[in-house]
N, C-alpha and C positions, 0 to 999 in steps of 0.2 A: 628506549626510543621515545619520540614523541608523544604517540598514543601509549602508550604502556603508564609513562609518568604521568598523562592527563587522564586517563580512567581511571586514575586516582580521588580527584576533584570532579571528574566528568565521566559519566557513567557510560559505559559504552552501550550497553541495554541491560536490562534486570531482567529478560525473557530468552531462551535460545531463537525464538524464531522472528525476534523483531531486532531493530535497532534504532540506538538514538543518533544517528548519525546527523538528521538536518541542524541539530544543537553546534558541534564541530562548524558546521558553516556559519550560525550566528555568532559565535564567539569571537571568532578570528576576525570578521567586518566589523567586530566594534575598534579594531586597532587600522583600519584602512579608511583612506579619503575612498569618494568615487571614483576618483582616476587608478586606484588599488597604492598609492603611495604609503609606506606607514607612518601612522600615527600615534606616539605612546600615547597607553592609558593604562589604567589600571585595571585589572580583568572583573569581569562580569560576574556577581555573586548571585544575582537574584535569578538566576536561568529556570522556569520550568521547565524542569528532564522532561520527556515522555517518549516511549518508544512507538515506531511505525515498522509495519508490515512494511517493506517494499515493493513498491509496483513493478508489473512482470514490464521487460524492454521491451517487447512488441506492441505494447499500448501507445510506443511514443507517437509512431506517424499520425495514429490516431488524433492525439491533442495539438492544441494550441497554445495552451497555458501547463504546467507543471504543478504538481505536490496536491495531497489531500486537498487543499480548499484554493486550490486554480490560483492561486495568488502571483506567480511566476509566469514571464513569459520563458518559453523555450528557445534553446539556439546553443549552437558549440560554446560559443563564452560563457552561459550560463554552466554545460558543465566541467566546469573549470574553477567553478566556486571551493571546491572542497579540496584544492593545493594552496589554501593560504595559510602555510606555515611562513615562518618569518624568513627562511631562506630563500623565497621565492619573490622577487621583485614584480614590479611592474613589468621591467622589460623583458623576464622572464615568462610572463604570459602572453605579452606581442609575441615572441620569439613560437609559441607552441602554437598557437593560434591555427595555423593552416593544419597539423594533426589533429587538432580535434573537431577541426570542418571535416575531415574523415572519417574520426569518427563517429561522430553525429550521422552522417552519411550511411553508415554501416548499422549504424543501430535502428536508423528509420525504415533500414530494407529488411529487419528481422519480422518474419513470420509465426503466428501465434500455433501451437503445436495442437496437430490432431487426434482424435479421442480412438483410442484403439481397444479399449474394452466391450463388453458386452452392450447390445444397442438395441431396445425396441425404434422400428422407424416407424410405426405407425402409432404408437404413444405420440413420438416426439413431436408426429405432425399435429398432433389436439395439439400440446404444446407450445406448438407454434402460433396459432391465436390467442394462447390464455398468454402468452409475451407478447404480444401485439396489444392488448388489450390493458394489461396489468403494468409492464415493463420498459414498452420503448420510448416513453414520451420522457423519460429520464436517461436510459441504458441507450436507445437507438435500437437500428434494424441490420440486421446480419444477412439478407438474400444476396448471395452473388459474391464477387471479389472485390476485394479495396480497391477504392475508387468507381465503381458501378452503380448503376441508378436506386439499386436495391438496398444500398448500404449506407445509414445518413447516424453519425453521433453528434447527438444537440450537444457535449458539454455541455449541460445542465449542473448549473450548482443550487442545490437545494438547502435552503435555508437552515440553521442549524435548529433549531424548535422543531422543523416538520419531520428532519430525520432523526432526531431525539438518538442518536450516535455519540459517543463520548467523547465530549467537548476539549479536554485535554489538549487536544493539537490543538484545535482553532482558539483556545484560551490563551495559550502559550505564548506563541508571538504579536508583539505589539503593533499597533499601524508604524510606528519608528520601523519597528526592524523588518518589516515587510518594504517601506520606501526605502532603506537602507541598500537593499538587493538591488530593488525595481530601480533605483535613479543610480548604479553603478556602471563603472565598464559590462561588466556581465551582461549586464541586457543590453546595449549600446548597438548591437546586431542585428537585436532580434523585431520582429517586423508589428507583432502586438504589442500592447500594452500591458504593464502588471498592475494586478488591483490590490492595493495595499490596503483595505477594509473590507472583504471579502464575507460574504452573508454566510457563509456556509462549509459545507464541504461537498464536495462536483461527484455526480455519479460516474462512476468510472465506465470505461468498453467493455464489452464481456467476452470479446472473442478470447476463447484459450483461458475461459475463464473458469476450467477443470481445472488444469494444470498452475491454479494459482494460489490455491490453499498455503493459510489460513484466508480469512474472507473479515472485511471491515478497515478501513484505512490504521487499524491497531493490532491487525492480526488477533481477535478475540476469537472469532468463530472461526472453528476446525474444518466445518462441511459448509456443501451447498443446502443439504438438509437442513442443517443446524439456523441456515439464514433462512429459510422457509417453515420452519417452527420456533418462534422464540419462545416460546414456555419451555422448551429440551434444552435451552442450549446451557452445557455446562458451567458451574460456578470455576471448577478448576477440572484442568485438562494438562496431559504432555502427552506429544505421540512418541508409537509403541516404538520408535526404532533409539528413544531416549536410553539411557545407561540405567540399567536394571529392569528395565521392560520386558514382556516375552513377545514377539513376531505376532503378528497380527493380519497375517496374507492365509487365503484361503488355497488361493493359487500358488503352484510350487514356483514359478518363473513372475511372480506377481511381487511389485517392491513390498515388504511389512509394515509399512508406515502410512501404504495408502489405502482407503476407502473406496473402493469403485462402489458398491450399493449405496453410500450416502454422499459421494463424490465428494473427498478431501481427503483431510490426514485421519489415519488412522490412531486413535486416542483410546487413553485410559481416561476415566471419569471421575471424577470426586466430588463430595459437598462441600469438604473444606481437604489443605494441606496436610499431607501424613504429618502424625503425632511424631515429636521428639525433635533435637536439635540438627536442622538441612545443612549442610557445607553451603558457601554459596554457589558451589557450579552443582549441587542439586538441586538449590530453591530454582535458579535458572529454568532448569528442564522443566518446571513447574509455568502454566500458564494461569495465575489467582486473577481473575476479573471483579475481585474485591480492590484491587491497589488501584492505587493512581492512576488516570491513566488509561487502563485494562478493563471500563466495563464493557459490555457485550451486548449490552438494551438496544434498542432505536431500531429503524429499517421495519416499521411492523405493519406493512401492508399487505398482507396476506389473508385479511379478517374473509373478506368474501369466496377466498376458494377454500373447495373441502378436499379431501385428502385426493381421490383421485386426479383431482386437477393442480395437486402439488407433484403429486408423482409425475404426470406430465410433464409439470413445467419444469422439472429437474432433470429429463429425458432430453428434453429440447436443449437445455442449458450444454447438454454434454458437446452438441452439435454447432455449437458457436467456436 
């Protein structure tokens, strides 16, 4: 098949828990006008790979603009970028058009899922100012239900220097291939603007932002712990439900792959790769924040709380 023969030349991720999927969408619009008519060319050699964490669906109602660094606006045409194989015409996509006004519909009514683990509530409430204080002027405020006076996300995109985050993605695509999208049918719908030079990468929502693990638009960091102490966070990591792992649940009815005391996946740790020669669907299970790509630095705003008021603010996070 298609993808089989092109993660040949195009890697479909080097990490079990990421993918390079946004790559797949810039390839195929180097052979499309904007109206999606094809265009031959000759395929695209110089692609920076790099693989991304996907964002959980319940964050969409949330945005305005799409992907790590907001550069996209949102709308059903937009998802419809990643059916541009060659057998799919233009009027193939007029034609689906009204399904995926549905479901774009269906995806913006999903709700972020809630924390059913063990729960101090009076931690969580200190925590609730040290997020108020530390947190929302990037992340937003969580009081109340979507759409309520209590609940406001700036999309905030925060300059790529200030969140010293691995530039990898924001490297990768060119302001060409960022207007390439923004001035196509795909956005032709959509009611914002896309920024095809974009400063940064956008602090994302955090509701359901337990259930979202790994953490960092590269999936480098395991926990929410792991983002609240960078001097911990591992060089290389795979969680425990990888293939040769042992079960890592304290609880018998508890998935083994997750972390409820440090909120995320459940991980084995390493300074470097096990010695000796990996297949590659072992290197996979491996996450090395050495490669390309994959480092784990940036986000290090934590200098002024001391331990108890991390513990807090990890309390609180569960409750979003």
């Amino acid at each position: 098949g298609h993808m089989e023969l092109g993660s040949l030349v195009m890697p479909l991720c080097t990490t079990a828990v990421t993918t390079n999927a946004v790559m797949f969408g810039v390839a195929p619009m180097r052979h499309r006008a904007p109206d999606l008519s094809i265009v031959p060319r000759p395929p695209r050699l110089d692609l920076a790979h790099h693989d991304v964490d996907a964002p959980a669906w319940w964050h969409y109602a949330s945005r305005k603009r799409i992907y790590a660094d907001a550069f996209a606006t949102k709308g059903h045409r937009m998802l419809m970028q990643f059916l541009l194989v060659k057998e799919n015409g233009p009027e193939r996509f007029r034609e689906w058009e009204g399904e995926f006004r549905e479901i774009e519909a269906w995806i913006a009514s999903l709700e972020p899922p809630a924390w059913t683990g063990p729960f101090d509530a009076p931690l969580a409430e200190r925590g609730r100012g040290l997020f108020a204080a530390h947190c929302a002027a990037c992340h937003g405020t969580y009081d109340g239900p979507r759409g309520g006076p209590g609940r406001r996300y700036p999309e905030r995109v925060v300059p790529i220097d200030e969140s010293g985050t691995d530039r990898a993605r924001f490297d990768s695509l060119s302001t060409a291939d960022r207007a390439a999208l923004n001035g196509s049918w795909f956005a032709g719908a959509s009611e914002e603007a896309g920024v095809d030079a974009p400063a940064g990468y956008v602090a994302p929502p955090l509701d359901g932002v337990w259930a979202s693990a790994p953490y960092f638009h590269n999936g480098s960091v395991p926990t929410l712990w792991h983002v609240l102490h960078p001097e911990a966070r591992p060089a290389v990591w795979r969680r425990l439900d990888a293939p040769g792992t042992a079960a890592g649940a304290d609880a018998a009815d508890a998935p083994r792959d997750y972390d409820p005391l440090r909120v995320g996946l459940a991980v084995e740790e390493r300074e470097a790769l096990p010695e000796g020669r990996l297949s590659s669907a072992q290197r996979r299970t491996w996450f090395d924040t050495a490669r390309p790509g994959k480092g784990a630095g940036g986000h290090e705003f934590f200098g002024s709380l001391d331990e108890d008021g991390k513990r807090a603010l990890l309390e609180y996070l569960k409750s979003l």
